[in-house]
C-alpha positions, 0 to 999 in steps of 0.5 A: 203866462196868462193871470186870471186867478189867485193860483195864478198870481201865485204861480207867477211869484214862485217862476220869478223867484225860480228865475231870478235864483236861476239867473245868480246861479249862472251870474255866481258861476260865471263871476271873478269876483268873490264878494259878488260871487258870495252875493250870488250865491246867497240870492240864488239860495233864498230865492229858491227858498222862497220859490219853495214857500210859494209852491207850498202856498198853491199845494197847500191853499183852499181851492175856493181861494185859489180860484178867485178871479183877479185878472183886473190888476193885469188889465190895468197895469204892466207885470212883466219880468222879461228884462230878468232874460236881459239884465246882466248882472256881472257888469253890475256892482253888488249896490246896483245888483240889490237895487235891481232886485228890490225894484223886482220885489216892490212889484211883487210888493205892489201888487199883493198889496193891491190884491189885498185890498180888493178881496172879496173874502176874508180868507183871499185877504188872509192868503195875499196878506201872508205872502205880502208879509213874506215878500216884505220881510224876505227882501228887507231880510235880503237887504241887510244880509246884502249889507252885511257881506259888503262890510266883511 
């Protein structure tokens, strides 16, 4: 996928929260585990959940906003999500699984936060720092409820 606007950076975040809720669905299904399963299960819901509030952001922003070119970002660094298709997380524990996904959510984490930090206008920065917002508290958000079905 080629990024060179907001509405693309945007669309990029809602397909990997897709992806990633794609991949615990199956990785849920095909578990024998029932604390990892319940792991999985739970990640594929909020991820979905969250690929939906992305969605809503693109229908629902400014297109003046949407359109604002960033496409310096992906010049300068590497933004790929290919080893979601690879990474087989029935052979990892629920710890190994959590640290996977934050390190998936701190790239998405670094690069709203760069965004922001070069927008031209105030409502592109609004925009970036909304979503920087929600990816922060939604992956500590995770975290804890993670946590929290380990101790059950």
């Amino acid at each position: 996928m080629t990024v060179e606007t907001i509405q693309d950076v945007l669309e990029l975040t809602r397909k990997l929260h897709t992806d990633l809720a794609d991949v615990f669905e199956h990785a849920s299904q095909a578990s024998h585990q029932e604390r990892l399963r319940m792991l999985f299960d739970y990640l594929s819901k909020h991820e979905r959940e969250l690929s939906q509030v992305v969605a809503l952001t693109i229908t629902s922003g400014r297109p003046g906003v949407l359109d604002t070119w960033c496409a310096e970002y992906f010049d300068k660094h590497s933004f790929t999500f290919e080893q979601l298709n690879t990474t087989n997380y029935l052979q990892m524990n629920s710890e190994e699984v959590m640290h996977s996904l934050l390190l998936i959510h701190n790239q998405l984490i670094d690069l709203y936060r760069y965004l922001s930090s070069r927008a031209e206008t105030s409502a592109v920065e609004e925009l970036l720092n909304g979503v920087l917002a929600l990816e922060q508290h939604e992956i500590m958000r995770m975290m804890r409820d993670a946590e929290e079905l380990e101790d059950l």
